[in-house]
Steps between C-alpha positions, in 0.01 A plus 500: 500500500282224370813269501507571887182335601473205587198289309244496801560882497414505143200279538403714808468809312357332163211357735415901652535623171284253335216572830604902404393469133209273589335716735595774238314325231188433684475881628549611166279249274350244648300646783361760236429185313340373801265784596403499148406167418331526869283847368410294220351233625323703650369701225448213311285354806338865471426420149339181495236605745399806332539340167118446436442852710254641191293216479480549868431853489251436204285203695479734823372841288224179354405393844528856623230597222252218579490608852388804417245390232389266806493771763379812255160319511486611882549850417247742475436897526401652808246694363314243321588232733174535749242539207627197291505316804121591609375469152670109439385368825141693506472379126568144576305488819232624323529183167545257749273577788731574795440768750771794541534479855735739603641753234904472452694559784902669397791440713774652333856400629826661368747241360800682313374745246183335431177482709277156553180623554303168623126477470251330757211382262181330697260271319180362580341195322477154362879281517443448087416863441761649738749226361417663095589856619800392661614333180429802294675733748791243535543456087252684308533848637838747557397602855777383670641197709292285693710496808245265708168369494310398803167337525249551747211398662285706722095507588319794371263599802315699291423207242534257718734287269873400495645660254862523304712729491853536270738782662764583206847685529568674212873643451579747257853660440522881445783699401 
């Protein structure tokens, strides 16, 4: 039969045999070959980000500590919270010759599982003297965090005097 066909016949079906086994070679190997070396570059993409992933892990649990070092300052307990407030400020107010005003004001406000209770402190006295208690609350003394600090002026009818007055916020965090 082969002797029959002419060679353009012959070359017709070597060239669709030679496409057959072609396209049967890349089903069978190379597009496996293909997807693979496609999967792995991605896997080895994967890799090379996440390679330094426990250094990573181990800087954020470090940062993640000093935050809470930093913040567990501004904790307190609810049941002590009022008198260790009282006591700092009335203690201070009384070395430094301020006037306790107005007696601590609490706001308390809900934020996730923890309660900020925030204090309204009002002084009365000279800038210098106000100025040393509100160092000593600010650094010296674990009341809290000074959340503002506003001056004022206002005349005493009474004395018949300006006189200064420092309004503190003090925030706390309860849990």
């Amino acid at each position: 039969m082969s002797n029959q066909l002419t060679y353009q016949q012959k070359n017709k079906y070597l060239l669709f045999g030679g496409l057959a086994s072609l396209i049967l070679v890349y089903l069978l190997a190379v597009k496996n070959t293909l997807t693979l070396y496609q999967e792995n570059q991605k896997l080895e993409a994967f890799v090379s980000i996440n390679k330094n992933s426990q250094q990573k892990v181990e800087d954020l649990k470090q940062r993640s500590e000093q935050i809470n070092a930093q913040v567990k300052k501004y904790f307190v307990d609810s049941i002590t919270h009022d008198e260790n407030l009282i006591k700092a400020v009335s203690e201070l107010c009384q070395s430094e010759n301020v006037l306790l005003k107005e007696m601590p004001i609490i706001e308390k406000n809900k934020q996730g599982n923890y309660y900020i209770y925030t204090n309204r402190v009002m002084l009365e006295g000279g800038y210098h003297n106000l100025l040393k208690v509100l160092y000593q609350l600010e650094n010296k003394q674990n009341v809290g965090r000074i959340a503002s600090v506003q001056y004022k002026t206002y005349t005493d009818h009474k004395k018949k005097k300006e006189v200064l007055m420092l309004l503190l916020y003090i925030q706390t965090i309860i849990n």
